[in-house]
C-alpha positions as semicolon CSV with decimal commas, in nm:
position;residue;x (nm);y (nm);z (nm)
1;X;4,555;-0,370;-5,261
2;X;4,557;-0,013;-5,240
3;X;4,884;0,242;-5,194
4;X;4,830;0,266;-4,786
5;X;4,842;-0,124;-4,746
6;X;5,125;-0,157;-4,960
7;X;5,333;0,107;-4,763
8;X;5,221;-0,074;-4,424
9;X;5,307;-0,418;-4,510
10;X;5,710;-0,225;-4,578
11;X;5,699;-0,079;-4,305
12;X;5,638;-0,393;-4,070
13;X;5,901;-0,582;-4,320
14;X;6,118;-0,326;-4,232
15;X;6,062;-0,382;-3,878
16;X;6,090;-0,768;-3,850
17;X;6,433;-0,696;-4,078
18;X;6,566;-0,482;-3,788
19;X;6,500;-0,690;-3,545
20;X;6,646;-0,984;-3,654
21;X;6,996;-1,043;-3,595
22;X;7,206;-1,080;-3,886
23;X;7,368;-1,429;-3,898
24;X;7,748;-1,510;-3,828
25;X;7,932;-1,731;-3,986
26;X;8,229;-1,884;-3,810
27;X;8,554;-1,910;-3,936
28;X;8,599;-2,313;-3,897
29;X;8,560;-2,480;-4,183
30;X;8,393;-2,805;-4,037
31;X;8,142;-2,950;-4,293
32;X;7,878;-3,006;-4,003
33;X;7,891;-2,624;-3,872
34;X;7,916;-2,463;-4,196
35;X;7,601;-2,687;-4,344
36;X;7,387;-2,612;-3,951
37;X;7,411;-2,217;-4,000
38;X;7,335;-2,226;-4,393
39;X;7,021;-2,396;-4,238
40;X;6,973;-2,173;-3,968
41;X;6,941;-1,882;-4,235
42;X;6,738;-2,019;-4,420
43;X;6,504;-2,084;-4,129
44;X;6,547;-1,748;-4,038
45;X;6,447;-1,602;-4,401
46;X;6,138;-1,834;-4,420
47;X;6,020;-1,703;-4,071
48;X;6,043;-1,350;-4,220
49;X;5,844;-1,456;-4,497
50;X;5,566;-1,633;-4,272
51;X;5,504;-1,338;-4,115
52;X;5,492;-1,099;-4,393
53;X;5,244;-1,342;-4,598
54;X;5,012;-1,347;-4,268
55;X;4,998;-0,963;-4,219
56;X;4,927;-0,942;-4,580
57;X;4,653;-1,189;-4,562
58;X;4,543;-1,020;-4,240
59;X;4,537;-0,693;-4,476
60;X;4,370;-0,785;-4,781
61;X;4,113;-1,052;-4,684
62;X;3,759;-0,922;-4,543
63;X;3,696;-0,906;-4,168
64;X;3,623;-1,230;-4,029
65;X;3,244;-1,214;-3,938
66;X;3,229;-1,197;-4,355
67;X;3,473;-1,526;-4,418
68;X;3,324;-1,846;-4,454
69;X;3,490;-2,205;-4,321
70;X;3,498;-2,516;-4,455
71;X;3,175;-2,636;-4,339
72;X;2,997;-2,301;-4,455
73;X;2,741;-2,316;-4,646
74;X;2,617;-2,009;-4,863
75;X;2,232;-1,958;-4,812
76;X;2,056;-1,910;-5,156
77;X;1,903;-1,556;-5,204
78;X;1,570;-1,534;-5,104
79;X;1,317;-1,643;-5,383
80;X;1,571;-1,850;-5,533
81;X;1,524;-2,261;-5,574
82;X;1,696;-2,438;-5,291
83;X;2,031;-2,601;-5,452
84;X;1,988;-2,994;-5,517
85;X;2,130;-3,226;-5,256
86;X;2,405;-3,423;-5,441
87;X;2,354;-3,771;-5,458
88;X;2,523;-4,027;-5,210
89;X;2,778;-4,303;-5,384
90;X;2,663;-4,595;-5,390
91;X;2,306;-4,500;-5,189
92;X;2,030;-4,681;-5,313
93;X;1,777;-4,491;-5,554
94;X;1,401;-4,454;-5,495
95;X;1,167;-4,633;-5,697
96;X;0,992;-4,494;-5,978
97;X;0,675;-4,595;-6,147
98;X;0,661;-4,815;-6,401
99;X;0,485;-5,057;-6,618
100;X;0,656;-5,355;-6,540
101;X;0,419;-5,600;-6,417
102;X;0,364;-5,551;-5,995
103;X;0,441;-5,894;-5,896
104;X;0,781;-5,982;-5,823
105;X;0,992;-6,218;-6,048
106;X;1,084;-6,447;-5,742
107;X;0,714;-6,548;-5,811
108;X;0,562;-6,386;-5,447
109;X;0,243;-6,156;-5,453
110;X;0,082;-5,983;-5,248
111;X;-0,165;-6,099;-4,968
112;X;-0,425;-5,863;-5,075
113;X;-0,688;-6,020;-5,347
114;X;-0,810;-5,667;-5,441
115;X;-0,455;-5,485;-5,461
116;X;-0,332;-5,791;-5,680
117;X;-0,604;-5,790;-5,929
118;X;-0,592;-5,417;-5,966
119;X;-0,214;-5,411;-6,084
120;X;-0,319;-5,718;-6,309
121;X;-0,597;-5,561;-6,477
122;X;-0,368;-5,240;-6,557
123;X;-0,137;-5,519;-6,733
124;X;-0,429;-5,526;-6,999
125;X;-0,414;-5,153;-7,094
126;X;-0,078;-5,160;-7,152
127;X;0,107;-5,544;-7,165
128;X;0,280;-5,749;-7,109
129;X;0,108;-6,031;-6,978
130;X;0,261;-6,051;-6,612
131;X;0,488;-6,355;-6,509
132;X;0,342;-6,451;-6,235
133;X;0,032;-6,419;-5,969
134;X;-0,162;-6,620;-6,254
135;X;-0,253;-6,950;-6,216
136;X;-0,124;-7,198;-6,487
137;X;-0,388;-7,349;-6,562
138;X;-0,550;-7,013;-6,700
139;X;-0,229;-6,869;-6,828
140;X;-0,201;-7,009;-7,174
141;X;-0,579;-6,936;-7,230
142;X;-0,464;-6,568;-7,158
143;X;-0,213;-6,530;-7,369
144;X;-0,333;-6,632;-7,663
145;X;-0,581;-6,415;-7,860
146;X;-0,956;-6,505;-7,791
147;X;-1,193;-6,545;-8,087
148;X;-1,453;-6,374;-7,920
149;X;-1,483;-6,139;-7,596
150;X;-1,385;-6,158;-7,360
151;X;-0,991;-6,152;-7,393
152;X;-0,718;-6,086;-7,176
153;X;-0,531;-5,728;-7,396
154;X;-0,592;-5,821;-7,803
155;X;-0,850;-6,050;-7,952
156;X;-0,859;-6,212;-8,270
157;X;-1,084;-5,916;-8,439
158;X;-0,831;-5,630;-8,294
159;X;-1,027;-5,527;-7,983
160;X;-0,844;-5,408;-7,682
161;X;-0,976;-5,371;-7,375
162;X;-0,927;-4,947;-7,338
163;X;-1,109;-4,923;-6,975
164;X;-1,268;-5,106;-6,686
165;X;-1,388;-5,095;-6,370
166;X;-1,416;-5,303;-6,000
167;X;-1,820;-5,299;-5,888
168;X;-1,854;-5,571;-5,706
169;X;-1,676;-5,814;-5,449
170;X;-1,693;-6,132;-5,237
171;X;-1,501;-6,291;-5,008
172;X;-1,507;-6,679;-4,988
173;X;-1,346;-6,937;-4,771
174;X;-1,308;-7,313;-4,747
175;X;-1,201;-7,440;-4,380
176;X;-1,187;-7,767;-4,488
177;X;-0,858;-7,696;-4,738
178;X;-0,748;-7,368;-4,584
179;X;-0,819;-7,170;-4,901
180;X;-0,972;-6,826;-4,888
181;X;-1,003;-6,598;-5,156
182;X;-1,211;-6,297;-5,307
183;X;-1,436;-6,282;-5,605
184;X;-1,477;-5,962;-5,844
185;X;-1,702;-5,816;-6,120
186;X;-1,531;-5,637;-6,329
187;X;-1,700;-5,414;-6,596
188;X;-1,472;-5,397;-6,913
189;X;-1,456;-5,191;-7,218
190;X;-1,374;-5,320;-7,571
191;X;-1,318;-5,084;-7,916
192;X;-1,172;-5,176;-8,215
193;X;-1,210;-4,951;-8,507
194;X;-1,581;-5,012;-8,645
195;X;-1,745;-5,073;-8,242
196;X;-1,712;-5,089;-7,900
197;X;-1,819;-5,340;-7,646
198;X;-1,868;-5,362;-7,260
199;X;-1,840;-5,682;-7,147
200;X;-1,908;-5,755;-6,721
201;X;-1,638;-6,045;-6,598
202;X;-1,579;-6,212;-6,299
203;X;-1,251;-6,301;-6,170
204;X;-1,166;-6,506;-5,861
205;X;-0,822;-6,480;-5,710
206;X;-0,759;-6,737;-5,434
207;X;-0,500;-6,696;-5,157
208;X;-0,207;-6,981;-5,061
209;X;-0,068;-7,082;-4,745
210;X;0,220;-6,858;-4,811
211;X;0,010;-6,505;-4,832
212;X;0,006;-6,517;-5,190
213;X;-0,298;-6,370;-5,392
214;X;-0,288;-6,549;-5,738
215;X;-0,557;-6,523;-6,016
216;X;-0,703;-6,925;-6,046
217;X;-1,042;-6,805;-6,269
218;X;-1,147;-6,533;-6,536
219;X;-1,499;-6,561;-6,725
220;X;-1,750;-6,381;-6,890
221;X;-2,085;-6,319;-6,671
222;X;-2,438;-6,250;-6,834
223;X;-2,600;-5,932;-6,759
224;X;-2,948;-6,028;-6,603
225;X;-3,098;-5,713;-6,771
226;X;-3,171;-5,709;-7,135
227;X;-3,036;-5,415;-7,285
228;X;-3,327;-5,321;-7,514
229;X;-3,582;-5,355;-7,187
230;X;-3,329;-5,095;-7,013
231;X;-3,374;-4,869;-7,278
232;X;-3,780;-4,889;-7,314
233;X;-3,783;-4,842;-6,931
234;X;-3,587;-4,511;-6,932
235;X;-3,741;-4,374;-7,240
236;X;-4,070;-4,454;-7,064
237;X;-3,954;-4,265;-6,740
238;X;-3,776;-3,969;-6,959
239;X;-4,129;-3,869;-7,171
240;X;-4,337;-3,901;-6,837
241;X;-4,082;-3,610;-6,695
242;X;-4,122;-3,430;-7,042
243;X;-4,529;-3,461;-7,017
244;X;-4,495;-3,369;-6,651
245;X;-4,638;-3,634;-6,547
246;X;-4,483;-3,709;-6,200
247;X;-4,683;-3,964;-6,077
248;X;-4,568;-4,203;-6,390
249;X;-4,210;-4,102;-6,317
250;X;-4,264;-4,173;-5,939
251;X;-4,381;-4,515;-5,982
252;X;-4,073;-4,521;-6,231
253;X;-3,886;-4,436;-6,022
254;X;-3,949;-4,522;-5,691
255;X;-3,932;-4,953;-5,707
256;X;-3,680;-5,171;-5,563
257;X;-3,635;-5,235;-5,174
258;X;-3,425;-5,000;-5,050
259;X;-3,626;-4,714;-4,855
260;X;-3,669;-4,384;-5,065
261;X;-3,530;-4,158;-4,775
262;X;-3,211;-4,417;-4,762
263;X;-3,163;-4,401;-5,133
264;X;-2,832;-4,152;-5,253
265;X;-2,990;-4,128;-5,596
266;X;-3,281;-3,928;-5,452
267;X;-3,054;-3,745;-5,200
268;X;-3,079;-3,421;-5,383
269;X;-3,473;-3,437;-5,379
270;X;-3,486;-3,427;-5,016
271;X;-3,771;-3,656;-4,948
272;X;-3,955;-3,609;-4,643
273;X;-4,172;-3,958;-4,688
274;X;-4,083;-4,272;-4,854
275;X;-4,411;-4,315;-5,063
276;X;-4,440;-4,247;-5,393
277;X;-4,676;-3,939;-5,341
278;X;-4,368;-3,813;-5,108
279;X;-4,148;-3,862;-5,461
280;X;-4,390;-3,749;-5,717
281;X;-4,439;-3,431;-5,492
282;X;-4,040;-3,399;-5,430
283;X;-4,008;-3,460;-5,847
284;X;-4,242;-3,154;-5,938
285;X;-4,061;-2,917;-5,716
286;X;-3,703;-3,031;-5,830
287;X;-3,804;-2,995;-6,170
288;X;-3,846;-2,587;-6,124
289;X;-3,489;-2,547;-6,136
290;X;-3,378;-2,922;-6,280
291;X;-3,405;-2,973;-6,656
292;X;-3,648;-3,255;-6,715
293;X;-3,805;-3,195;-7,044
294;X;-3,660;-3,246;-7,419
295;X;-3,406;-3,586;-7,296
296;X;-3,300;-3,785;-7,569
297;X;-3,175;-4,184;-7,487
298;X;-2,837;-4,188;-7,606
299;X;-2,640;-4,522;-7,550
300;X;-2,695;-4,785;-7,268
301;X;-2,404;-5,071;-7,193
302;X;-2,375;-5,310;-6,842
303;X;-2,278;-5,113;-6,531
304;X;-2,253;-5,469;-6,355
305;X;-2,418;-5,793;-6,413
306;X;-2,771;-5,689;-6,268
307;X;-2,750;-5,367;-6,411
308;X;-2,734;-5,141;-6,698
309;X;-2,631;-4,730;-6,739
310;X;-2,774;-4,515;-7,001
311;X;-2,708;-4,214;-7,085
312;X;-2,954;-3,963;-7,135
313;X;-2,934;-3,632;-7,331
314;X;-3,146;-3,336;-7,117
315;X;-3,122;-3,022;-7,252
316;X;-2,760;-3,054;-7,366
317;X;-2,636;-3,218;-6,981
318;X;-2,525;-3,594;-7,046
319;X;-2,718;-3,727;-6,733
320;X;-2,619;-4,100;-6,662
321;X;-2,914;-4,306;-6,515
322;X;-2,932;-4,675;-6,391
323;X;-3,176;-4,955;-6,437
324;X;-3,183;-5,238;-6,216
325;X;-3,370;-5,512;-6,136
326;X;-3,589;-5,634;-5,801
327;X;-3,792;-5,901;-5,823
328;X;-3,812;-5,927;-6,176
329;X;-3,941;-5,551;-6,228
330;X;-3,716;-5,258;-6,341
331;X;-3,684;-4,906;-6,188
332;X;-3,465;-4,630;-6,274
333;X;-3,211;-4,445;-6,016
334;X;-3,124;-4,122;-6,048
335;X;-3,306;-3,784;-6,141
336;X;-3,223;-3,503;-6,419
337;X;-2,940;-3,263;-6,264
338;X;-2,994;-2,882;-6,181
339;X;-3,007;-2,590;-6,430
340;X;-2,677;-2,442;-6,492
C-alpha cells in the first residue's frame, strides 16, 4: 500500500468519524439501559470498522475484471501440460492390463471360441494355468509336465512354449445335443537350451447352453509334409533361379489348384496368363531387379499341418517361402523379394 492510499483511507475514516453521532449515556442507572447503549456503541464502532476494512479492500485488491471467484479456474499457460483431473472418492477405477488369466473366477467365459482360446494360449507364455474355461477332463493332463511335446507351459526336459500362432479354423455343430463349437490349428514354438521345436496342435473348444466357450480337447497333429522333402523341393526351385533356368522354377512353382492370376504369392509378378509360360516369362523379368541367385536353405519347421516354411538366404535378404501339398505333389509359394 503506497503513501496516497494510506492518506485516503484517513481521510474517509475521518469522515465516517464526523458523521457519526457521538453516543449519550443517560443518567439512570437501570441495569437494562445502561447494558442496551454499551451495546449500541459497540455496534456503532464495528460499523465504522466494516466500512473502513471494505474501502481498504476496495483500495488494495486489483480491479475486478482481474479477480477470480470461487468457481474460477486458472487456464494453464500455453504449451504447458493440462493439470490432472483429481480423482473422484469412492469412483470406480479403470481396468488395467494384466496377466491374470481372462476368464472370470465365477467360472463364466466368453461366447466367442476364438477370443477364449486366444487369452488361453497367452496363459502359456507367461502362467498360470487359468481356473477355468478348461474342461476337467483335460485339466490335470495340463498341468502336469508332459514327457514329450506337446505340453501345456513346461515339459519334463525344460521346454517352454516361447511363441505360437492361430492358422487355421472350423466351426462344428451337433443339432442333435445342441453343442456347437470351433476347431483350431495352432502352430507352436518350443526352445529349451540345446534346441527348439515347432510343434502344429489342434484344439477344440465347444460352446454350452449358457454362452460359455470352454476348451474340451488339445492334441498334437502330424504335419502331412515331410520336412526333409520340403527342403529338397526348395533347394531344387532355389538353384533353378540361380542357373536361370525359369522354366524349372515355373513348373516349381506354379502347381497346386488355385489359378496363378488369383494367387497373392505371385501378386508382385503381375501375371498376365495363368500358364506356366505366363510365369516363367513373368519370373525372368522380376528377376532384373529381384535377387534370385546365390540363396542358401537355412531352416524349415511346420507353418500348419499341410505345410512347411523355410527360410531361404538370397543375397543377404531372409526370404520365407512355403511348400505345400496338392494331390500328393509339392510346389513352392512365394518368389525372391526386390533389390534394395
Amino acid at each position: 500500500m503506497n503513501d496516497t492510499q494510506r492518506e485516503d483511507i484517513r481521510s474517509m475514516l475521518g469522515k465516517v468519524l464526523d458523521a457519526a453521532p457521538a453516543p449519550t449515556f443517560p443518567r439512570q442507572s437501570g441495569p437494562d439501559r445502561t447494558a442496551g447503549a454499551g451495546q449500541r456503541y459497540v455496534l456503532g464502532v464495528a460499523a465504522v470498522l466494516v466500512v473502513v476494512t471494505v474501502v481498504a479492500l476496495a483500495i488494495v485488491l486489483p480491479r475486478s475484471e482481474e479477480r477470480l471467484t470461487l468457481n474460477e479456474v486458472p487456464s494453464p499457460p500455453t504449451g504447458s501440460a493440462e493439470p490432472a483431473t483429481p480423482a473422484l472418492s469412492g469412483a470406480p477405477s479403470l481396468p488395467t492390463a494384466t496377466s491374470d488369466p481372462p476368464a472370470s473366477t465365477d467360472g463364466t467365459c466368453g461366447d466367442d471360441p476364438g477370443v477364449v482360446l486366444t487369452d488361453l494360449l497367452a496363459t502359456r507364455l507367461s502362467g498360470p494355468l487359468p481356473l477355468n474355461c478348461i474342461d476337467s477332463s483335460i485339466r490335470s493332463r495340463l498341468a502336469e509336465p508332459a514327457a514329450s511335446l506337446p505340453c501345456w507351459t513346461v515339459c519334463a526336459d525344460g521346454s517352454t512354449v516361447v511363441d505360437f500362432e492361430i492358422v487355421r479354423r472350423s466351426e462344428f455343430e451337433q443339432p442333435s445335443t445342441n453343442e456347437r463349437g470351433s476347431s483350431f490349428e495352432v502352430v507352436v514354438s518350443y526352445a529349451n537350451d540345446d534346441d527348439a521345436e515347432v510343434v502344429v496342435e489342434r484344439l477344440h473348444l465347444t460352446v454350452d447352453e449358457n454362452g460359455n466357450a470352454t476348451l474340451t480337447n488339445w492334441t498334437e497333429v502330424d504335419v502331412a509334409i515331410d520336412i526333409a522333402e520340403a527342403l529338397q523341393v526348395v533347394t531344387d526351385y532355389v538353384d533353378a533361379l540361380d542357373r536361370a533356368d525359369f522354366a524349372r522354377a515355373a513348373e516349381i512353382l506354379g502347381g497346386g489348384q488355385a489359378e496363378l492370376t488369383e494367387r497373392v504369392d505371385l501378386d508382385p509378378l503381375q501375371l498376365e496368363g495363368n500358364t506356366n509360360a505366363d510365369l516363367e516369362r513373368a519370373l525372368e523379368m522380376w528377376c532384373e531387379s529381384a535377387v534370385c541367385s546365390g540363396g542358401v536353405v537355412v531352416s524349415a519347421s511346420p507353418s500348419s499341418s499341410v505345410s512347411i516354411d523355410v527360410a531361404v538366404d538370397l543375397g543377404g535378404q531372409l526370404t520365407t517361402l512355403r511348400v505345400a501339398t496338392s494331390e500328393g505333389a509339392l510346389h513352392v509359394l512365394g518368389v525372391p523379394a526386390e533389390n534394395r
